[in-house]
N, C-alpha and C positions, 0 to 999 in steps of 0.2 A: 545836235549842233544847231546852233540858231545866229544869224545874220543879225548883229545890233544896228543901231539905229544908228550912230559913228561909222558904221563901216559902211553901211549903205551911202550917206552922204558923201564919205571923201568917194567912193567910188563911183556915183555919178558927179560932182565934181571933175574929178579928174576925165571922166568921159567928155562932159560936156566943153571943158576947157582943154582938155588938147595935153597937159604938163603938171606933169606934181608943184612944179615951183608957181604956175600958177592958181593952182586949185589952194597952194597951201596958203598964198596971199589973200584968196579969195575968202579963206574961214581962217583967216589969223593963226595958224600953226605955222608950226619950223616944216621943214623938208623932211627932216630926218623922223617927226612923230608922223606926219600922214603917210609915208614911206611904209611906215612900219605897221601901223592902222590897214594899207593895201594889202600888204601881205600877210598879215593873220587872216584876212578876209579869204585869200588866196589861197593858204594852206587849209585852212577851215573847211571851202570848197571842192579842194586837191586837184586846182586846174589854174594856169595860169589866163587873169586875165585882160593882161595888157602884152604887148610885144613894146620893150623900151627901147627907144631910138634916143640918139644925143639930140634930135629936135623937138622931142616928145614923147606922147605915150597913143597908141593905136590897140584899138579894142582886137582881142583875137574873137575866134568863132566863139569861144564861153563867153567872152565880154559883150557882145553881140547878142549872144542868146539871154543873158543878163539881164541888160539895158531896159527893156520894156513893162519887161517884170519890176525891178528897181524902180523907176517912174512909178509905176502902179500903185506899189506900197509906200513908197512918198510922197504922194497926193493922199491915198489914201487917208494916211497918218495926219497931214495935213488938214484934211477935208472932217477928222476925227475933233482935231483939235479946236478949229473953229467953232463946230457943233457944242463941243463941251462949254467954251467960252459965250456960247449967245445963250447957253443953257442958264449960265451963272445968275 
C-alpha cells in the first residue's frame, strides 16, 4: 500500500485548514471528491484520521501521529523538485 501524492496534500490541507469545504476551496475540488480522496487515504491506512464535527475536522491520535511525517514527505517532494528544476 502506498500514500499518493493527492492523498497526502488534501490530508494536510484539511489538517492545516481546519474543514474539507475549506481545504476543498483552497485546491479547487468539490467537497464531495476531496471527501472521498480522505477516506481512501483512511481506509488505505485502516485508522481513522480525523474525528468530523459540524464545525470541522480535528486530527485523532493517527492524524496526529501523521502530521509530521506528512510535512516531511511534502517538503521533501518539494525540496525534490526544486532541485530537479535548477538542474534543468
Amino acid at each position: 500500500m502506498g500514500i499518493d501524492h493527492r492523498e497526502l496534500t488534501v490530508f494536510l490541507n484539511v489538517a492545516r485548514l481546519g474543514s474539507v469545504g475549506a481545504a476543498a476551496d483552497a485546491m479547487s475540488l468539490t467537497q464531495p471528491a476531496l471527501s472521498r480522496t480522505l477516506r481512501r487515504l483512511e481506509q488505505h491506512l485502516g485508522v481513522t484520521l480525523f474525528v468530523r464535527h459540524s464545525t470541522g475536522m480535528e486530527l485523532t491520535t493517527y492524524g496526529r501521529s501523521l502530521l509530521p511525517h506528512a510535512e516531511l514527505l511534502a517538503n521533501g517532494l518539494r525540496r525534490a523538485v526544486d532541485e530537479i528544476d535548477q538542474l534543468k
